[in-house]
C-alpha positions as CSV (number, residue, x, y, z in Angstrom):
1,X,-39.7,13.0,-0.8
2,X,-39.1,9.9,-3.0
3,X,-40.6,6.3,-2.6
4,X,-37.6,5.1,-1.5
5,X,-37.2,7.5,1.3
6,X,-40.6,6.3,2.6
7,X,-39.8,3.0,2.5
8,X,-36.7,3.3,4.1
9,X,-38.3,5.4,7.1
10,X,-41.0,3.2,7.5
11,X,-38.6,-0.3,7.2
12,X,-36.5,1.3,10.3
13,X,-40.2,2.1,12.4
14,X,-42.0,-0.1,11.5
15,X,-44.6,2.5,11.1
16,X,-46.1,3.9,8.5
17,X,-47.6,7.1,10.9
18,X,-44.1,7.5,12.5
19,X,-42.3,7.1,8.8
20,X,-44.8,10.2,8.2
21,X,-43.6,12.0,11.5
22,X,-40.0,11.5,11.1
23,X,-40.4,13.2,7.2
24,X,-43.2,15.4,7.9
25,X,-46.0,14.1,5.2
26,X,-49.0,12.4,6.2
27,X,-49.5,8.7,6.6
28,X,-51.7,8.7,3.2
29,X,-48.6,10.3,1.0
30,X,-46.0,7.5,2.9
31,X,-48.6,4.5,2.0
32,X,-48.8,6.3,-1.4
33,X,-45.2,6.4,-2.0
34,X,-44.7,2.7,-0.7
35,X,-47.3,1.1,-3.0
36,X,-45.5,2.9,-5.7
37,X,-42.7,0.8,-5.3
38,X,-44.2,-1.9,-4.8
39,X,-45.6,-1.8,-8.4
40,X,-42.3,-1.1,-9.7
41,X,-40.7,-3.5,-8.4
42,X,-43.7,-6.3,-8.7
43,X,-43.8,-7.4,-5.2
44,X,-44.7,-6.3,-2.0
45,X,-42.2,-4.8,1.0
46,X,-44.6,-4.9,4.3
47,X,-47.3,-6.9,5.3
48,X,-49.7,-4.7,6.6
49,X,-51.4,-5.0,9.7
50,X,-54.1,-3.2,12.1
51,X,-51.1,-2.4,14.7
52,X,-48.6,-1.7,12.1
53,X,-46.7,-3.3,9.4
54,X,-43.9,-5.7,8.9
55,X,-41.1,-6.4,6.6
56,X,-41.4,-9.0,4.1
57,X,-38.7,-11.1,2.6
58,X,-38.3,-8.9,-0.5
59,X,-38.6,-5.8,1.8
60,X,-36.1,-6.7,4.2
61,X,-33.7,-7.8,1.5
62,X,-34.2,-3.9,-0.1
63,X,-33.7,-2.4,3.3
64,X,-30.0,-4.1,3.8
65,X,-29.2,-2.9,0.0
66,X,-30.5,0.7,1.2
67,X,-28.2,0.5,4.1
68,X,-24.9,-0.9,2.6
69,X,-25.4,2.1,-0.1
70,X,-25.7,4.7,3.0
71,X,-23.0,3.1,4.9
72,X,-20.8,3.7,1.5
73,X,-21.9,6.9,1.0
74,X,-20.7,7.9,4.4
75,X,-17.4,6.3,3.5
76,X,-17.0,8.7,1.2
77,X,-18.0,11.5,3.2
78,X,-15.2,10.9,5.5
79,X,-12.8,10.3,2.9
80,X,-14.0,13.6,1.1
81,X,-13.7,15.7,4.4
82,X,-10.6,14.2,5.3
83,X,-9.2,15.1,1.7
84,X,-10.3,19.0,2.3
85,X,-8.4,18.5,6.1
86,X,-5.5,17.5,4.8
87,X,-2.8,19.3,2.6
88,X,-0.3,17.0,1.7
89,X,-0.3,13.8,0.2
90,X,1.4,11.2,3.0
91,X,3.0,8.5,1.8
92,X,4.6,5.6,4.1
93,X,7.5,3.0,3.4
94,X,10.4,1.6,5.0
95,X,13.4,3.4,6.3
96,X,16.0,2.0,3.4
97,X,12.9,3.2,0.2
98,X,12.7,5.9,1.8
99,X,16.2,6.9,1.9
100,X,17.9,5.4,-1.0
101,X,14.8,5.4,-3.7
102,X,11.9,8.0,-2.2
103,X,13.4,11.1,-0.8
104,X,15.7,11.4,-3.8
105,X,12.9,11.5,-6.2
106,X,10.8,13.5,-4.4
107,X,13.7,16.3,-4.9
108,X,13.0,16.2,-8.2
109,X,8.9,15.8,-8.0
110,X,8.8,19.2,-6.3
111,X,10.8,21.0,-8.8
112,X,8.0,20.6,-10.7
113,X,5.3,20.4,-8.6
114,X,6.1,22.9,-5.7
115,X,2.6,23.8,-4.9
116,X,2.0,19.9,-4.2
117,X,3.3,19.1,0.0
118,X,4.6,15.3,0.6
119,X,4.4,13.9,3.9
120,X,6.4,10.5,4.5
121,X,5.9,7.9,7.0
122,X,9.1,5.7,7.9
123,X,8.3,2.9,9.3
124,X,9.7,-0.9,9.2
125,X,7.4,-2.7,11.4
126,X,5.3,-4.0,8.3
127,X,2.2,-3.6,9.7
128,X,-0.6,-1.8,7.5
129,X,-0.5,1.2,6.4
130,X,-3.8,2.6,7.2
131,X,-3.9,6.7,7.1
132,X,-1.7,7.6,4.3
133,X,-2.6,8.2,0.9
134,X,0.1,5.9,-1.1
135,X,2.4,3.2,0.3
136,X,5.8,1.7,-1.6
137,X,6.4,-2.1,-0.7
138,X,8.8,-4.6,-2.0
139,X,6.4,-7.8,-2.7
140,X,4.3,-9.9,-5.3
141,X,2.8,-7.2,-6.1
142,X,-0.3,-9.9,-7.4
143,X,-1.2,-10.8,-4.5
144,X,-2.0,-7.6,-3.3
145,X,-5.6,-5.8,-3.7
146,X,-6.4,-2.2,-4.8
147,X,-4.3,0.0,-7.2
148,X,-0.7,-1.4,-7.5
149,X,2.0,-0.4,-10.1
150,X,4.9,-1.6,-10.1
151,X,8.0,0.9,-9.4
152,X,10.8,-1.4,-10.3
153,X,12.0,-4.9,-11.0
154,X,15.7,-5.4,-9.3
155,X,18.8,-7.3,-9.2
156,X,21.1,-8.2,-6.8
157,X,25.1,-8.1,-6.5
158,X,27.2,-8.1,-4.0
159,X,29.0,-5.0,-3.2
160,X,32.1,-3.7,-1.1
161,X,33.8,-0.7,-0.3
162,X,36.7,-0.1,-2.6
163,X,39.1,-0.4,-0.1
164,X,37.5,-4.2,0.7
165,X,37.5,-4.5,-3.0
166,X,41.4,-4.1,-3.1
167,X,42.0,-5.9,-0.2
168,X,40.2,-9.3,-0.8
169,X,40.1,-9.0,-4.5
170,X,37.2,-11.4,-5.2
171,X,36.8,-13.2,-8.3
172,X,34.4,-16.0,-7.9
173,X,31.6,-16.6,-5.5
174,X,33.1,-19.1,-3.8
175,X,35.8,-16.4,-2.9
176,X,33.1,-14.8,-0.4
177,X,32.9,-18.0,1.7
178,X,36.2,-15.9,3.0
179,X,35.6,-12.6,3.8
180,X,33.5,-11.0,6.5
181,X,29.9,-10.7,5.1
182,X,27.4,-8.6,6.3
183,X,23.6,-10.2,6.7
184,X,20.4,-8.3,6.8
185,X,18.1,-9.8,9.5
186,X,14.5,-8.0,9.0
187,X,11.8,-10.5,9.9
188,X,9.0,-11.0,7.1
189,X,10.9,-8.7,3.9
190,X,10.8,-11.1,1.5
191,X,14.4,-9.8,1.0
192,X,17.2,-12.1,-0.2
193,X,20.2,-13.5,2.1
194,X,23.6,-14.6,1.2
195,X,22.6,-18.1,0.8
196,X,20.2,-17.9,-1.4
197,X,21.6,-15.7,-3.9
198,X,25.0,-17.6,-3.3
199,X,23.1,-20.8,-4.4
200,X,21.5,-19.2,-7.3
201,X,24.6,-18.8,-8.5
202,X,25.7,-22.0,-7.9
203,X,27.4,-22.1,-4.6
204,X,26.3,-23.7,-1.5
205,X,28.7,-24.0,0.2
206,X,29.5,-22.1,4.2
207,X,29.4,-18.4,4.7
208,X,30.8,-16.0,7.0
209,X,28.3,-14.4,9.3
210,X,30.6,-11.5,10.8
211,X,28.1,-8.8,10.5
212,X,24.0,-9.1,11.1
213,X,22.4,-5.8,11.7
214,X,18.4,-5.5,11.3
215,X,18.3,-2.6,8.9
216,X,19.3,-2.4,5.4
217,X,20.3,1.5,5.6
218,X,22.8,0.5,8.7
219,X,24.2,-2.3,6.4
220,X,24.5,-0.1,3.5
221,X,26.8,2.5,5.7
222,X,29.1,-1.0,7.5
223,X,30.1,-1.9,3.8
224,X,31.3,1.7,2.7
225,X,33.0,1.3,6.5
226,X,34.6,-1.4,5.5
227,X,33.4,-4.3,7.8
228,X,32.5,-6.7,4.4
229,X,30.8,-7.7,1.7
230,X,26.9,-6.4,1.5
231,X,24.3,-7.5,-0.8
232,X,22.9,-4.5,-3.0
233,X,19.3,-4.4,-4.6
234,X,20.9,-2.4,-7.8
235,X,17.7,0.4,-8.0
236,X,18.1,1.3,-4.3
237,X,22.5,1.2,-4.7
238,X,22.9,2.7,-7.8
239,X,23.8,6.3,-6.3
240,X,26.1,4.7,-3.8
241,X,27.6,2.8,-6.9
242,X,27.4,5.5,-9.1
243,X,29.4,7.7,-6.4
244,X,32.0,5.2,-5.9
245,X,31.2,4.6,-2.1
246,X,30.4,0.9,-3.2
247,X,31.9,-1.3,-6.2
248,X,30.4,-4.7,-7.2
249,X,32.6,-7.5,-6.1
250,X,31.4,-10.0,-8.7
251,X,30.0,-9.4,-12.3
252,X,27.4,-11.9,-11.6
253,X,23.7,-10.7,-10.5
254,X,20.7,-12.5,-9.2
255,X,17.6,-11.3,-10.4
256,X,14.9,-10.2,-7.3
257,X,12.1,-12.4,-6.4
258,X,9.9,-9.8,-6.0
259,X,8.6,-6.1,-7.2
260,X,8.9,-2.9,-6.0
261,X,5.8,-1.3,-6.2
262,X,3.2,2.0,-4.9
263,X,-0.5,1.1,-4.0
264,X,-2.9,4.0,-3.8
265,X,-5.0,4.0,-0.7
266,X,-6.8,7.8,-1.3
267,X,-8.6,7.3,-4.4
268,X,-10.7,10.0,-4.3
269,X,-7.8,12.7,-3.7
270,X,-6.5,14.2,-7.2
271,X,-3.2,15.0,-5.7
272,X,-2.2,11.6,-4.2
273,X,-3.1,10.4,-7.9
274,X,-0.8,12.4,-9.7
275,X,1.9,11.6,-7.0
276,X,0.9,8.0,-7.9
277,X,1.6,8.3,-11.5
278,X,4.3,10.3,-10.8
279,X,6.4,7.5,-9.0
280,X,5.2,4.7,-11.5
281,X,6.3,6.5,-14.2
282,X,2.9,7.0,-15.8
C-alpha cells in the first residue's frame, strides 16, 4: 500500500476507517501513510475532525491530479486492448486518395510487409475520423494537431482525353473559355476550381460549366470519356498520364494551396507506425 493510495481512498470517503476498509489495513497504517505525505509534500491534505475528515485546498487540488492520471491511464488501457483486438492497421480517406494515391501503394507496402493486414475506410463526408489508426487528408497540414507528415506537395494542370486534345487543340488558357469543362463540386475540400487556377494564370475571364459532378474519381473517368477539359492534381493523375488515358492540355501548372498529408491517430500500435512511416516516406 503506498501513501498515495491512502490518500486517494480516504479523499474519495472521506474517511479515514472506510479508506482502511476499502484497502484492508487498519485506520492507524492509513493516518500513518497520510501524514507521510503530508511531510513530503510540506502541507496538509485533510482537516481532521471528530466525525471524519475533510479535504483541504492543497488536498483537493492532489486529488484532481490523482484522478486526471487514472483517467489517462485508462485511456491507455482501452487503447492497449483495442490494439491486441484488432489485426489490421485501418486507415480512412476519401474515395479519389484512395483510389488514385492509397490502394496503389499499398500493392507495393505488402510486397514487403505481407504479414502486416490494411484495412481502408472510404469515405468523403469529411467528418472525423475517429476509429482508425491513420488518416490521409488534403489540408494545411499546420493547422492540424497530433502527428502529421506531409505525403506530398502538388500541382495542377488541366487535362483531356487525347481524343479532346486533338479535337480542341488548346494552346492558351484563354482557349478553355471554349470547350466543355468539367467542375468538381465537393463542399469543404479546399480543392481548387477552374476559376481560380484560370486566374492564377492570368485569366479571368467566363468559363464553360458543361459538366459538375460531386466526386473527383467520377470526373477523372468523364474526361478520359471525352465530355471535357478536367483539372488534375499531378500526384493523384500521374498513372492516368503516365498511361496515356489523360494528356495535359496546357504546359502551364498552378501550384496547390495545400498538402497532402497522413496523421497518426494509434500511437501506441507499432504496426500503424511503421505504416505511417511507410507512406511519408520515412
Amino acid at each position: 500500500m503506498s501513501s498515495l493510495d491512502s490518500f486517494e481512498a480516504a479523499a474519495r470517503n472521506t474517511s479515514f476507517k472506510q479508506a482502511a476498509a476499502e484497502l484492508n489495513v487498519t485506520p492507524a497504517a492509513v493516518s500513518h501513510q497520510i501524514k507521510a505525505l503530508e511531510r513530503e509534500l510540506g502541507c496538509s491534505l485533510f482537516h481532521r475532525f471528530h466525525r471524519g475528515v475533510e479535504l483541504t485546498e492543497s488536498g483537493a487540488y492532489l486529488l484532481v491530479a490523482i484522478q486526471r492520471g487514472f483517467e489517462g491511464i485508462s485511456d491507455a488501457f482501452e487503447q492497449l486492448r483495442a490494439q491486441h483486438g484488432r489485426s489490421s492497421v485501418t486507415i480512412r480517406s476519401t474515395t479519389a486518395v484512395s483510389s488514385l494515391w492509397l490502394t496503389p501503394r499499398l500493392a507495393h507496402f505488402w510486397r514487403s510487409y505481407e504479414h502486416i493486414s490494411v484495412a481502408q475506410i472510404v469515405s468523403d463526408t469529411g467528418k472525423d475520423a475517429g476509429g482508425c489508426d491513420l488518416s490521409l487528408h488534403y489540408g494545411d497540414m499546420s493547422r492540424d494537431s497530433g502527428e502529421c507528415r506531409a505525403l506530398f506537395h502538388d500541382r495542377i494542370m488541366a487535362l483531356g482525353s487525347p481524343r479532346f486534345s486533338a479535337r480542341h487543340r488548346i494552346r492558351s488558357v484563354a482557349d478553355l473559355a471554349s470547350v466543355p469543362l468539367i467542375h468538381l463540386e465537393a463542399i469543404d475540400t479546399g480543392w481548387t476550381d477552374w476559376h481560380a487556377w484560370a486566374r492564377a494564370l492570368g485569366y479571368s475571364g467566363p468559363l464553360k460549366s458543361a459538366h459538375r459532378v460531386n466526386n473527383y474519381v467520377i470526373a477523372l473517368q468523364a474526361a478520359q470519356d471525352d465530355m471535357g477539359a478536367v483539372l488534375g492534381w499531378e500526384g493523384l493523375t500521374v498513372d492516368l498520364v503516365d498511361a496515356g488515358k489523360l494528356v495535359k492540355l496546357l504546359p502551364q501548372t498552378v501550384e496547390a494551396p495545400l498538402d497532402f498529408y497522413v496523421k497518426l491517430h494509434n500511437q501506441t500500435s507499432d504496426r500503424a507506425r511503421l505504416v505511417f512511416n511507410w507512406l511519408a516516406g520515412r
